[in-house]
ROSE-4610 file (N, C-alpha, C; in Angstrom, 1 decimal, always signed):
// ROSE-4610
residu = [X/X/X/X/X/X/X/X/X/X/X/X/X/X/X/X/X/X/X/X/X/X/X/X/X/X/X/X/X/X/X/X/X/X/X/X/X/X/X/X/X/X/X/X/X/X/X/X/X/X/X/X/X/X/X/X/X/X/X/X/X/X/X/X/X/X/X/X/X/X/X/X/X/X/X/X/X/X/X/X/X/X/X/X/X/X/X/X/X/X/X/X/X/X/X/X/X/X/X/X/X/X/X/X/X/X/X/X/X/X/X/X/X/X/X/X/X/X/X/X/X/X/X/X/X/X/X/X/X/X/X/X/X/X/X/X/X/X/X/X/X/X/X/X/X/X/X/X/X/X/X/X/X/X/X/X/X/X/X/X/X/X/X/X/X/X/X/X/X/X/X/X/X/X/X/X/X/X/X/X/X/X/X/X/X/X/X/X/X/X/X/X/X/X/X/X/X/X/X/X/X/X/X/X/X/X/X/X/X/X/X/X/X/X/X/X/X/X/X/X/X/X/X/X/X/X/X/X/X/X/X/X/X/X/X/X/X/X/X/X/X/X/X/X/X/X/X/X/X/X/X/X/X/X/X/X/X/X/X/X/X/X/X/X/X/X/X/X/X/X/X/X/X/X/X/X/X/X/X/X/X/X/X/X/X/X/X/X/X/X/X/X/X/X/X/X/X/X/X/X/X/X/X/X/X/X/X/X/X/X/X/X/X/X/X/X/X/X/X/X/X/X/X/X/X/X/X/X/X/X/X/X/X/X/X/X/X/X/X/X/X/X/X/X/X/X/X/X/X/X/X/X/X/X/X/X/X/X/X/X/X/X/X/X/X/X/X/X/X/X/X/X/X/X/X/X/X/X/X/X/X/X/X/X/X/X/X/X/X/X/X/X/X/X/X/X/X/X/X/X/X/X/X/X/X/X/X/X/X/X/X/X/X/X/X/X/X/X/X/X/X/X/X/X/X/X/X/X/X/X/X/X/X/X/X/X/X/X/X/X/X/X/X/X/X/X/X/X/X/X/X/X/X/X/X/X/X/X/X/X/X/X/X/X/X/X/X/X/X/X/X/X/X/X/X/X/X/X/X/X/X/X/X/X/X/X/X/X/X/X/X/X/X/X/X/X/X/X/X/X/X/X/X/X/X/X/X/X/X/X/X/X/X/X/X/X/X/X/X/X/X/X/X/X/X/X/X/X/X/X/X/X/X/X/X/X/X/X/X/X/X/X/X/X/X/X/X/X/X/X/X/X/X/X/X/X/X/X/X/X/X/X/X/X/X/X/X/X/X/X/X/X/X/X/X/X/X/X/X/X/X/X/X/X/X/X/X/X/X/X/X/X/X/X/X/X/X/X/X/X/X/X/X/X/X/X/X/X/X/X/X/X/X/X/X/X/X/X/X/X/X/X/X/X/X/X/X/X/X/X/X/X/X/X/X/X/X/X/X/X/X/X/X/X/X/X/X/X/X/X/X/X/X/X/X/X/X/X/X/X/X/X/X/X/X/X/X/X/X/X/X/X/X/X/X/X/X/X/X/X/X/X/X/X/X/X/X/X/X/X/X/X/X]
num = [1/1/1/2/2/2/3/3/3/4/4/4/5/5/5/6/6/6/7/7/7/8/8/8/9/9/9/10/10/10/11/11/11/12/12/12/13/13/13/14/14/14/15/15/15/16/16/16/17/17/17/18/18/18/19/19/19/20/20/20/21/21/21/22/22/22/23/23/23/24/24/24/25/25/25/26/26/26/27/27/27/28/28/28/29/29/29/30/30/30/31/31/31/32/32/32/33/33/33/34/34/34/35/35/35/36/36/36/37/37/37/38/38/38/39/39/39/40/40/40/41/41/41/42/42/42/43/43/43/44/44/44/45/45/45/46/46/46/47/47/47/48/48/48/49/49/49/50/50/50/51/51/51/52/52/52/53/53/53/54/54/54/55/55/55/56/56/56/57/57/57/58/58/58/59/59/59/60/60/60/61/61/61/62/62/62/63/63/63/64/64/64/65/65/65/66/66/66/67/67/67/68/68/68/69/69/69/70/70/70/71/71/71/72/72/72/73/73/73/74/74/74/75/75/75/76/76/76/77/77/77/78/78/78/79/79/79/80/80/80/81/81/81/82/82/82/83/83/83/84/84/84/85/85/85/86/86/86/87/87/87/88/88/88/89/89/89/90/90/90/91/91/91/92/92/92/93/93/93/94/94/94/95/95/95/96/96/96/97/97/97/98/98/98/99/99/99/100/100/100/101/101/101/102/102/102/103/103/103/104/104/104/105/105/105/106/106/106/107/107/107/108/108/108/109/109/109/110/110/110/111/111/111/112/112/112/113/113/113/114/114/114/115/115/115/116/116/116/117/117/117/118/118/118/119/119/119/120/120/120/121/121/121/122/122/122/123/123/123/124/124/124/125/125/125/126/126/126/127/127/127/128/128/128/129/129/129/130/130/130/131/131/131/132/132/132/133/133/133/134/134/134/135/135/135/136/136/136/137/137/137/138/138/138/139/139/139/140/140/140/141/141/141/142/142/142/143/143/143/144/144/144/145/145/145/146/146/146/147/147/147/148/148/148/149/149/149/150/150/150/151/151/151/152/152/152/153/153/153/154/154/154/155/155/155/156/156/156/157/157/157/158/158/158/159/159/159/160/160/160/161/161/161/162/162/162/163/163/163/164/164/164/165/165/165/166/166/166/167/167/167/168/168/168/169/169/169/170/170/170/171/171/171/172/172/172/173/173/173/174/174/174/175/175/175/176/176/176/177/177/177/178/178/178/179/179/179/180/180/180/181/181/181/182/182/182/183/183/183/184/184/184/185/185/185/186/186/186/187/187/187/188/188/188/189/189/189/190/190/190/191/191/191/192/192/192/193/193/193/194/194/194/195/195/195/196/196/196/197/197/197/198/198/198/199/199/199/200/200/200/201/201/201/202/202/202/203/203/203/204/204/204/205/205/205/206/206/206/207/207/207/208/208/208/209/209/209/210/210/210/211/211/211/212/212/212/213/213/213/214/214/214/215/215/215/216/216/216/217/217/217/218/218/218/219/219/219/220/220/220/221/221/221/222/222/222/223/223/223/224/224/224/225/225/225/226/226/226/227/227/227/228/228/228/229/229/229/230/230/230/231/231/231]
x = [+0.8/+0.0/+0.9/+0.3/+1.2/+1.2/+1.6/+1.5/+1.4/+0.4/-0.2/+0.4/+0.8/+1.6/+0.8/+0.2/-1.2/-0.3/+0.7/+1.3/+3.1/+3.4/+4.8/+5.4/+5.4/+6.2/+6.0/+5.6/+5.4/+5.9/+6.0/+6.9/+8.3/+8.6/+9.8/+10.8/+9.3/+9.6/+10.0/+9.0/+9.8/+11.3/+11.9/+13.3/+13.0/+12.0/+12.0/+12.3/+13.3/+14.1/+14.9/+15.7/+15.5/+17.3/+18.2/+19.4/+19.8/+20.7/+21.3/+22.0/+22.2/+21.6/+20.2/+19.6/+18.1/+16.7/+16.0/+15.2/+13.8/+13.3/+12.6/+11.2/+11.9/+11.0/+10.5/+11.8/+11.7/+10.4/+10.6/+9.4/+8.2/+8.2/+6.8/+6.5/+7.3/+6.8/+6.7/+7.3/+7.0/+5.2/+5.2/+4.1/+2.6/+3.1/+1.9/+1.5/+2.4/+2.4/+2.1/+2.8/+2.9/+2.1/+1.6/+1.0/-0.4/-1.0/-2.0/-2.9/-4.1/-4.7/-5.8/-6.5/-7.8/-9.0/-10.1/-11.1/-12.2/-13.5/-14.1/-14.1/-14.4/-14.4/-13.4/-12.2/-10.9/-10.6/-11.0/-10.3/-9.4/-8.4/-7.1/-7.1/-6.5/-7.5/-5.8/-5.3/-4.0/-4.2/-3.1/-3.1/-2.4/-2.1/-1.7/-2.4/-2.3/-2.6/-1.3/-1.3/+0.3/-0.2/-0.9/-1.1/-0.4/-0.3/+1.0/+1.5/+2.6/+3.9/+4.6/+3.7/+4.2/+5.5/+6.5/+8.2/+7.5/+7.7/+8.6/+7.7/+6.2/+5.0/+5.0/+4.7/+4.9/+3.9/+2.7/+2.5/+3.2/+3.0/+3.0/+2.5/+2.7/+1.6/+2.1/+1.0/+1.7/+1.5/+2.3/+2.4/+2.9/+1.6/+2.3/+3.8/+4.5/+6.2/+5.9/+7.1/+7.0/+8.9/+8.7/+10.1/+10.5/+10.9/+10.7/+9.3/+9.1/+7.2/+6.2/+7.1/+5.9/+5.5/+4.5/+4.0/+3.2/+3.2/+2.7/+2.5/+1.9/+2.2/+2.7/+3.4/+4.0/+3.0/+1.8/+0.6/-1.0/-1.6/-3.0/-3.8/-4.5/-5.0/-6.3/-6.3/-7.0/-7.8/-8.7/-9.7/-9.1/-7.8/-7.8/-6.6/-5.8/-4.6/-3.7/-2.0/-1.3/-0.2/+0.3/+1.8/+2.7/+3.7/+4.7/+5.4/+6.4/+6.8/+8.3/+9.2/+10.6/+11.7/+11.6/+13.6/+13.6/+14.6/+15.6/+16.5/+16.4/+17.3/+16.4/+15.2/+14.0/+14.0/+14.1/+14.6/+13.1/+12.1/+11.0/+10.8/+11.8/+11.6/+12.8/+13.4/+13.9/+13.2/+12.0/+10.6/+10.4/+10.6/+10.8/+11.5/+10.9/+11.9/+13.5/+14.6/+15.6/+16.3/+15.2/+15.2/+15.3/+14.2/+14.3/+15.1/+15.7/+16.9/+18.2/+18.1/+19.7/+20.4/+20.5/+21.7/+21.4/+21.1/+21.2/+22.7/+23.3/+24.6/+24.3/+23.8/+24.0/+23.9/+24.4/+24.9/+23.3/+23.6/+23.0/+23.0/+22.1/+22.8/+21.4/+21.5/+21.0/+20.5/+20.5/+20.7/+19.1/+19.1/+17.8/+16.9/+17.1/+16.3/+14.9/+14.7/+13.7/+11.4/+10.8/+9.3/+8.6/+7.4/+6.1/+5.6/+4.6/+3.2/+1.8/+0.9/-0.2/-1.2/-2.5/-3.6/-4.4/-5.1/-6.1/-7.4/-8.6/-9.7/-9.6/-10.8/-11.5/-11.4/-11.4/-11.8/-10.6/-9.2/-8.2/-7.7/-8.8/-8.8/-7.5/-7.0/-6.3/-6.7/-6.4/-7.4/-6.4/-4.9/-4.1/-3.0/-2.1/-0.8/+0.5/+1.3/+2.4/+4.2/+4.6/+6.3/+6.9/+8.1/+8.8/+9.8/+10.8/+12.6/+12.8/+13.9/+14.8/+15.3/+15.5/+16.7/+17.9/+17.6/+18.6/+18.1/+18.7/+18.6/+17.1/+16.6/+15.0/+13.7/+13.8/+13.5/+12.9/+11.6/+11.0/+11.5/+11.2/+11.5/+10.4/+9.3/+7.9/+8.0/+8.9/+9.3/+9.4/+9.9/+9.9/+9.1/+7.8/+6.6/+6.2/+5.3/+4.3/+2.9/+1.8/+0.8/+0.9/+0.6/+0.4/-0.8/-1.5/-2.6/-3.1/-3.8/-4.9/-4.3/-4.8/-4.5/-2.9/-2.0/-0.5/-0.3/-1.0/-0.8/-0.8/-2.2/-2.7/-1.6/-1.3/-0.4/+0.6/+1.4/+2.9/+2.3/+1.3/+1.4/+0.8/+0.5/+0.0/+1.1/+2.1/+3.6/+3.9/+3.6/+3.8/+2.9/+2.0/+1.0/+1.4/+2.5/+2.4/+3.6/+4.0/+5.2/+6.6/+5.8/+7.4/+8.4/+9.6/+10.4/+10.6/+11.3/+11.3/+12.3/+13.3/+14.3/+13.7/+12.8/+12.2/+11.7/+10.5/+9.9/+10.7/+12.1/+13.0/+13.2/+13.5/+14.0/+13.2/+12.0/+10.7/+10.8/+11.0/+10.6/+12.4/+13.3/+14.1/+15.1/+14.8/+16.3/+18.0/+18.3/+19.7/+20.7/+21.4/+22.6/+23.9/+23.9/+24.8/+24.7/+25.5/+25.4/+25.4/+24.9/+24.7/+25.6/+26.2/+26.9/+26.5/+26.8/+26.0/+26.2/+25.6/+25.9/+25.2/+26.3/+26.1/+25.4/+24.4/+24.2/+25.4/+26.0/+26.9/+27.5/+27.2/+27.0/+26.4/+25.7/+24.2/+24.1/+23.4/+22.9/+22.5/+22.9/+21.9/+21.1/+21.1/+19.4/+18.5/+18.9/+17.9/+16.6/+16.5/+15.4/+15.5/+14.8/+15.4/+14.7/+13.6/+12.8/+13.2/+14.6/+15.1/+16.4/+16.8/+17.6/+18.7/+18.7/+19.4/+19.4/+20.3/+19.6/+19.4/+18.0/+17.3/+18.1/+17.6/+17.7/+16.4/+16.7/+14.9/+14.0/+14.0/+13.2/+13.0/+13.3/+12.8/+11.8/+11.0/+9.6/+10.0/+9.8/+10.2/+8.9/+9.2/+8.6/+8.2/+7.6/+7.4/+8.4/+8.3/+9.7/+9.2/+10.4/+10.0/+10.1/+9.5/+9.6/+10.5/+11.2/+11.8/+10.9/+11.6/+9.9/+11.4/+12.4/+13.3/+14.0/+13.1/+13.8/+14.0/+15.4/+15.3/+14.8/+14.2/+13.4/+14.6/+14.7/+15.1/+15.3/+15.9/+15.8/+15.0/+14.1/+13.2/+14.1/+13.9/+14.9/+14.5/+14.1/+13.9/+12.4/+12.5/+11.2/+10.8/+9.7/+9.6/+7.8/+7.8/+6.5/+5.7/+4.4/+3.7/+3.2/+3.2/+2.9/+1.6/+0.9/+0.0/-1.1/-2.3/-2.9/-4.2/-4.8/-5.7/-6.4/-7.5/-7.6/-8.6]
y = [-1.2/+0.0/+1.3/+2.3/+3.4/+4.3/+4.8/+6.0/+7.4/+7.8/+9.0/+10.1/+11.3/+12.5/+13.6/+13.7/+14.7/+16.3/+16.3/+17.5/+17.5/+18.8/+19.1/+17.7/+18.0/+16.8/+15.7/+15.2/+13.6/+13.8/+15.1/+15.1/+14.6/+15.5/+15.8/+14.1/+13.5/+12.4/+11.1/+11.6/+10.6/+10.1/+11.3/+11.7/+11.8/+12.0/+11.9/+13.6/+13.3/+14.2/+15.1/+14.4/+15.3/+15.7/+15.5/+15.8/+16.4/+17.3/+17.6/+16.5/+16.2/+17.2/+17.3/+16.1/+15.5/+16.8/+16.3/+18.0/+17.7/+16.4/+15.9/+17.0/+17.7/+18.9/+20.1/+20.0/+21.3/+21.5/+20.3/+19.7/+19.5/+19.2/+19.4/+20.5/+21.9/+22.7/+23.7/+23.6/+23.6/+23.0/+22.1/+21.5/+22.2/+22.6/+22.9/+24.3/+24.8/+26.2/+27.0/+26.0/+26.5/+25.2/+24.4/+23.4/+23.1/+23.6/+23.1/+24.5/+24.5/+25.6/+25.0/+25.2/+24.6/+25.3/+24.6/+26.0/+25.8/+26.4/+26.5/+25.4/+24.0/+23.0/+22.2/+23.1/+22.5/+21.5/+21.9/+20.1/+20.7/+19.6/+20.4/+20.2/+21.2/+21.6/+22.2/+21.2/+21.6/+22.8/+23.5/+24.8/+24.3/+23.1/+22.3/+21.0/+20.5/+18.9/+18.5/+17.5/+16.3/+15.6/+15.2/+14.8/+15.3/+16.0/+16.8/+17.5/+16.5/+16.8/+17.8/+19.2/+20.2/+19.4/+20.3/+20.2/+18.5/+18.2/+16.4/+15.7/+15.5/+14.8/+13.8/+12.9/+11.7/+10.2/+9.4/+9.0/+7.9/+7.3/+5.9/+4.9/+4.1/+2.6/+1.7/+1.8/+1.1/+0.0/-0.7/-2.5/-3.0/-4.3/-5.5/-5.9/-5.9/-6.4/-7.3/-8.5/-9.7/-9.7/-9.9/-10.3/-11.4/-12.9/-13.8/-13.9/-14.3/-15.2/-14.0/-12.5/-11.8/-10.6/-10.6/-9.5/-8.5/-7.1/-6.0/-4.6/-3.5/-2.3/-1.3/-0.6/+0.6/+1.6/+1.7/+2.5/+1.6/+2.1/+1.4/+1.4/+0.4/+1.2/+2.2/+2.7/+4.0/+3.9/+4.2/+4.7/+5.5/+6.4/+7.1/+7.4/+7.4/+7.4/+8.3/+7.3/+8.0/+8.9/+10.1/+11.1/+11.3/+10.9/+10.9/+12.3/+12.8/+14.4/+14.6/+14.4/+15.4/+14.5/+14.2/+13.5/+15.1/+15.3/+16.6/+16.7/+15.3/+14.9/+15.0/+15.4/+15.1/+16.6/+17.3/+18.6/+19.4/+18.5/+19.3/+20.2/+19.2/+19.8/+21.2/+21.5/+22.9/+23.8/+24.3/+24.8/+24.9/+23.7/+24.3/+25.4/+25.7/+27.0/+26.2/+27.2/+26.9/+26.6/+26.9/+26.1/+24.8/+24.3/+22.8/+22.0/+22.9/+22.2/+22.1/+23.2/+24.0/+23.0/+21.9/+20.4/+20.0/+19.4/+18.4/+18.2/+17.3/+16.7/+16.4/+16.1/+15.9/+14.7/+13.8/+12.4/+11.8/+10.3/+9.2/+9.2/+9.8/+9.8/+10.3/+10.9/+11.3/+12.1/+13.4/+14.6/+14.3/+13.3/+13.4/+12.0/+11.5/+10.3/+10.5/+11.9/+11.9/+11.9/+11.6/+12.1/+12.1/+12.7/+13.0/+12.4/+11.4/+11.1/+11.8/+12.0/+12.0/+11.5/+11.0/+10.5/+11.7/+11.5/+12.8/+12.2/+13.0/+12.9/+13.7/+13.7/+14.6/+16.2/+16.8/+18.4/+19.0/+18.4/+18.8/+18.8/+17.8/+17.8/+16.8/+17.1/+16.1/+14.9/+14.1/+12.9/+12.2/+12.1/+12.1/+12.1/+12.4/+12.5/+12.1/+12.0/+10.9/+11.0/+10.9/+11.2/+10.0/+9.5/+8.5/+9.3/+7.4/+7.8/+6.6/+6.8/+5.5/+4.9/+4.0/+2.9/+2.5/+2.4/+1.9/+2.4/+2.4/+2.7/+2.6/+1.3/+1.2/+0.8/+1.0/+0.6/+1.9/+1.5/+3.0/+1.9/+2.8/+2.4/+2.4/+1.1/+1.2/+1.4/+1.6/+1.5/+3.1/+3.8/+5.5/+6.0/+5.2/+5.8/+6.6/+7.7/+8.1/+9.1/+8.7/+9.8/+11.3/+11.8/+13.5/+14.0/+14.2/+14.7/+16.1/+15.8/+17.4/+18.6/+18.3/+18.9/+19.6/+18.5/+18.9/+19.8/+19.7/+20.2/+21.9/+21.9/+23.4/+23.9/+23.4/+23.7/+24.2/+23.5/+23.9/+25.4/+25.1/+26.5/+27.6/+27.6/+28.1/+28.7/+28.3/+28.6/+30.3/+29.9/+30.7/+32.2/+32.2/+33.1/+33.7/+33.1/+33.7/+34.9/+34.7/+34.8/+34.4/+32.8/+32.0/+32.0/+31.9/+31.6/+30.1/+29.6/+28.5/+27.5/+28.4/+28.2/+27.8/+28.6/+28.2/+27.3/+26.9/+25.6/+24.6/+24.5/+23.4/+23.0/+24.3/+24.0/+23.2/+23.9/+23.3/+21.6/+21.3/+19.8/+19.0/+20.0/+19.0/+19.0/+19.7/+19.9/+19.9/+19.1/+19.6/+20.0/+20.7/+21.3/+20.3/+19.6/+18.3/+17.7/+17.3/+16.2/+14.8/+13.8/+12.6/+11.7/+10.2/+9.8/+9.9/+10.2/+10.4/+9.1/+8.1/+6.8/+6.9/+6.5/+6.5/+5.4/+5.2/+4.2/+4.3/+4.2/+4.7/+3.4/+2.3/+0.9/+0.3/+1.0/+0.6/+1.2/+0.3/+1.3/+2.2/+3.6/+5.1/+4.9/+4.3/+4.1/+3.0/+2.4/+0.9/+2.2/+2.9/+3.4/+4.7/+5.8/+7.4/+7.7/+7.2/+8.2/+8.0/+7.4/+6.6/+7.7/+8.7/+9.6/+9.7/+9.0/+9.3/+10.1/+10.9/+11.9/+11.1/+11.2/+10.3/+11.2/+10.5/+11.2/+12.2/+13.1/+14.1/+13.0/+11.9/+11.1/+10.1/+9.6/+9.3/+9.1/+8.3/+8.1/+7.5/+8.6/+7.7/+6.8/+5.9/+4.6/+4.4/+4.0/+3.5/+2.8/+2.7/+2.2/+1.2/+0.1/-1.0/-0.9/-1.5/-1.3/-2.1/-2.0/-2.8/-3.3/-4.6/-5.1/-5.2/-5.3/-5.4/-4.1/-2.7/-1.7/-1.4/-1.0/-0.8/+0.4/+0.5/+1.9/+2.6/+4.1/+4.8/+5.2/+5.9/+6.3/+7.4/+7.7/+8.8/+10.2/+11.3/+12.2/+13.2/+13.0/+13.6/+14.0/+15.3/+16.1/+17.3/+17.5/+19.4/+19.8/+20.4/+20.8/+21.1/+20.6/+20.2/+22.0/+22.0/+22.8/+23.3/+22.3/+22.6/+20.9/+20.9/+19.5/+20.0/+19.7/+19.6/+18.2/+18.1/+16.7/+16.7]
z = [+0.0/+0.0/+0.0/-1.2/-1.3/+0.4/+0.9/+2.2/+1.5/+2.3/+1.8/+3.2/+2.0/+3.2/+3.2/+4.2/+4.6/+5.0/+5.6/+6.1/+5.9/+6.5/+6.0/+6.7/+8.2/+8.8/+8.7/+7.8/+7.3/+5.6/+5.1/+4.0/+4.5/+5.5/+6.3/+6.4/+6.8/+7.9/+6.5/+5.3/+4.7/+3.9/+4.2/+3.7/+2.0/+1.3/-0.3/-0.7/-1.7/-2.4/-1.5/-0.1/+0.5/+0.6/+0.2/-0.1/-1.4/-1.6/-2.9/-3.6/-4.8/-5.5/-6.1/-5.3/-5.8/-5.7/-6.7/-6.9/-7.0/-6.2/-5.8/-5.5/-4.1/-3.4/-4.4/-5.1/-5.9/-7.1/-7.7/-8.5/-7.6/-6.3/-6.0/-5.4/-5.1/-4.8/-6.3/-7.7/-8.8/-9.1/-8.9/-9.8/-8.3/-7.3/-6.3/-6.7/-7.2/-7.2/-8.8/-9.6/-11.1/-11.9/-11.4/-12.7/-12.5/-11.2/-10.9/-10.5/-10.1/-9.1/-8.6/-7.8/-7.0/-7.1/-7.6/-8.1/-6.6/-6.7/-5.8/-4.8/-5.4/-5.3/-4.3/-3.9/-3.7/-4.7/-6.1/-6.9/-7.9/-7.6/-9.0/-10.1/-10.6/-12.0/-12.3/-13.7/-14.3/-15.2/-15.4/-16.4/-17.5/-17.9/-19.1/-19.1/-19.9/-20.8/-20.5/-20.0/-19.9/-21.2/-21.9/-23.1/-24.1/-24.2/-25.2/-25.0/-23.4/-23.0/-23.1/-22.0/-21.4/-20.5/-20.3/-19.6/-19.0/-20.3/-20.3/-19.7/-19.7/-18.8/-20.4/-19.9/-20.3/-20.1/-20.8/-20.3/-19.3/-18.2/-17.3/-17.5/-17.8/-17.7/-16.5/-15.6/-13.9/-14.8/-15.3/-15.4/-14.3/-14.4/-13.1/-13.6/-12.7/-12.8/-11.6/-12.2/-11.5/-10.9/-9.4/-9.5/-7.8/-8.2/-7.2/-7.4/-8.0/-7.9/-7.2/-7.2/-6.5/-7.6/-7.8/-8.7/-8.3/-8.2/-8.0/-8.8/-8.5/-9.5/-8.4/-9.2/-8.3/-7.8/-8.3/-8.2/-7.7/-6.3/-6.7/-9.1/-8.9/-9.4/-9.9/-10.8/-11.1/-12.5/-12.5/-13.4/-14.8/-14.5/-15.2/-15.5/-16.5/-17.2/-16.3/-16.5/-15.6/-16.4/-15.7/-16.3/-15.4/-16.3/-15.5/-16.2/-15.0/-14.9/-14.0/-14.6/-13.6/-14.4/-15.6/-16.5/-16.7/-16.2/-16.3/-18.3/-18.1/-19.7/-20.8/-21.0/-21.8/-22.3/-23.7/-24.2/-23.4/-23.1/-22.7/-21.6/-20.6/-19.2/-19.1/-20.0/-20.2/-20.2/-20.4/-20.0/-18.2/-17.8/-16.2/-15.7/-14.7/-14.2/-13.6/-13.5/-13.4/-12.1/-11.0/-9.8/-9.7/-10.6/-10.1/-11.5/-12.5/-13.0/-12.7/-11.5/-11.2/-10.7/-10.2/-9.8/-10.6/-11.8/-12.6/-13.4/-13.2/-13.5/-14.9/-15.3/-17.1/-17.1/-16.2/-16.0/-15.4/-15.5/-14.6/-13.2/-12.5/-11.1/-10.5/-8.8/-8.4/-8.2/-9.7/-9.4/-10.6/-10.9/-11.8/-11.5/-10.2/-10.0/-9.2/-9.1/-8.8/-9.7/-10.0/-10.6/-10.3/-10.1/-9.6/-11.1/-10.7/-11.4/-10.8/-11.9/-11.4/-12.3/-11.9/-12.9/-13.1/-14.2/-14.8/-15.5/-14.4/-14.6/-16.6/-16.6/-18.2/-17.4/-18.4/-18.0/-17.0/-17.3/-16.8/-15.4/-14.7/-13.2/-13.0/-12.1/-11.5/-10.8/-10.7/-9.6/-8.7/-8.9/-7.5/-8.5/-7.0/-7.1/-6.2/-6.9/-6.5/-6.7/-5.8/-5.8/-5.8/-6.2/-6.4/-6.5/-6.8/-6.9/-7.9/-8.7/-9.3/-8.7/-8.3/-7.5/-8.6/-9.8/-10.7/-12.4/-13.0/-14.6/-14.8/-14.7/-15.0/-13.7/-12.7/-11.7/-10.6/-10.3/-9.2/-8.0/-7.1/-5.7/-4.8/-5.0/-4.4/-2.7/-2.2/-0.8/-0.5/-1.4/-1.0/-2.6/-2.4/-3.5/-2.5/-2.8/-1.6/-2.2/-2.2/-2.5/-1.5/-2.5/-1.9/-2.1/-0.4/-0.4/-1.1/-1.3/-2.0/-0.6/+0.3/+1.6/+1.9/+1.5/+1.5/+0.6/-0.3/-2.0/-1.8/-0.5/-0.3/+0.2/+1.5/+2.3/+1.3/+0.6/-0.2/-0.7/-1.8/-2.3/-1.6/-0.3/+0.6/+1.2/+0.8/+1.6/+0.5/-0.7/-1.6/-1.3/-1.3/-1.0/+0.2/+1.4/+2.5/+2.3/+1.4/+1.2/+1.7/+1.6/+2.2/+0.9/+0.8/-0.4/-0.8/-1.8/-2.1/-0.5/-0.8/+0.7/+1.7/+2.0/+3.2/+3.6/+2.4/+2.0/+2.1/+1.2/+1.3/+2.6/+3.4/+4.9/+5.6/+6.0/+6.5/+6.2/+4.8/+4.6/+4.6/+5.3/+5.5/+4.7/+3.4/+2.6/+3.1/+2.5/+3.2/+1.6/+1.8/+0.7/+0.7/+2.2/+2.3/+1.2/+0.5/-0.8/-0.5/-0.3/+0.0/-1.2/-1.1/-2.3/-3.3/-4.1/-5.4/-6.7/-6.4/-7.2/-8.4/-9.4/-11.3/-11.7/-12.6/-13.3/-14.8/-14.9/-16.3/-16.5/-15.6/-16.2/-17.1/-16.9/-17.7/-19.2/-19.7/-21.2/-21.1/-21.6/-21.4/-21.9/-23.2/-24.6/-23.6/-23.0/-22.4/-22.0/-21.2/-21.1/-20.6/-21.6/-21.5/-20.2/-19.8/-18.9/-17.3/-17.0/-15.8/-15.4/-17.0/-16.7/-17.7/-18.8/-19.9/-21.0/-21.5/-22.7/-23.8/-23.7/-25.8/-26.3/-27.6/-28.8/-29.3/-29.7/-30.0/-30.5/-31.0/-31.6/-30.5/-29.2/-28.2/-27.9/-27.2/-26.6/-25.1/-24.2/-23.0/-22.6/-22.3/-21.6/-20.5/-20.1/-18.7/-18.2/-16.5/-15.7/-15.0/-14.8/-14.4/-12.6/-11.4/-10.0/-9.3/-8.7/-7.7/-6.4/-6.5/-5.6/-3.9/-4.6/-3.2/-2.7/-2.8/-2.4/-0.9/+0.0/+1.0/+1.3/+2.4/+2.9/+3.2/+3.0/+3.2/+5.1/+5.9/+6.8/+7.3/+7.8/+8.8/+8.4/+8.2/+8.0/+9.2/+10.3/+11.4/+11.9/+12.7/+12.9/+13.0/+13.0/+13.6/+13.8/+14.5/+14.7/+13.2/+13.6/+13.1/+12.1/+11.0/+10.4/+9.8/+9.4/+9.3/+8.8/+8.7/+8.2/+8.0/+6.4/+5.9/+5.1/+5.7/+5.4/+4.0]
């Protein structure tokens, strides 16, 4: 079962995207602030079509992956088609602002292993949303998957309105500027699969990524009073 993060300190607490050079945070306080808005309704309601892959959105197809006799999908599933959003290496995502490209190494590594998926109702609604990591070249890391509440979603860009800065926000959720090791897939084939962090070729179609069914959990990245919670 995915874990759903209702408030900052349970962002905080899951340690995702939360060291340099990984731009994890940055993309979701990007996509809270700049890709989405909430209408009367509280329902999010995108300001693009991921359908014709605004900065590098891409469809997903959660396929069942089998690995040791165990088969699962990285995603419950959903009613409604998935996008995937954050290869740094995709000529699309140049269109992002330069915050959340500013660490990207060029390379295979961790400076681009971060994406936010989300499904989409009709009529440009959003219907949920979702943070992940790469573990390896083609591989999500269903162990640091995590849904993101509607509720959290307010809160981030609610940060924005207050006139919090991006800085701040990073702080709050634990950012650190510490660099953590920063391990290469450059083993690997870069073409085996562009959307994991390799630069395609303009003629590319990134793919969907396969899940690791044996990822280790990450560590707790601390605490802090409680910021705010909308349910």
């Amino acid at each position: 079962m995915v874990q759903t993060l209702n408030n900052m300190e349970e962002l905080r607490d899951s340690g995702f995207g939360c060291h340099s050079p990984r731009h994890g945070l940055k993309l979701l306080y990007w996509f809270a602030n700049n890709y989405i808005s909430f209408d009367n309704n509280n329902l999010m309601v995108a300001k693009y079509n991921p359908n014709v892959g605004p900065f590098g959105f891409h469809r997903f197809l959660n396929r069942l992956e089998c690995a040791n006799q165990i088969c699962k999908k990285l995603l419950p599933d959903d009613d409604y088609p998935f996008y995937e959003v954050g290869n740094l290496h995709l000529p699309a995502s140049k269109s992002m602002p330069k915050y959340v490209r500013k660490g990207d190494t060029g390379n295979i590594d961790q400076s681009n292993m971060d994406r936010l998926i989300i499904s989409m109702c009709t009529d440009k609604i959003v219907h949920k949303v979702y943070v992940t990591q790469h573990d390896d070249l083609k591989t999500f890391d269903p162990v640091n998957t995590y849904r993101i509440s509607r509720g959290l979603l307010m809160i981030i860009c609610g940060h924005r309105s207050a006139g919090m800065s991006l800085g701040e926000f990073l702080n709050q959720a634990g950012y650190s500027t510490h660099q953590s090791n920063i391990y290469s897939y450059e083993s690997y084939n870069p073409t085996h699969d562009p959307s994991a962090g390799s630069r395609p070729a303009s003629s590319s179609t990134p793919r969907d990524t396969m899940i690791n069914m044996q990822a280790e959990p990450e560590a707790a990245r601390g605490f802090w009073d409680t910021f705010c919670t909308i349910l």
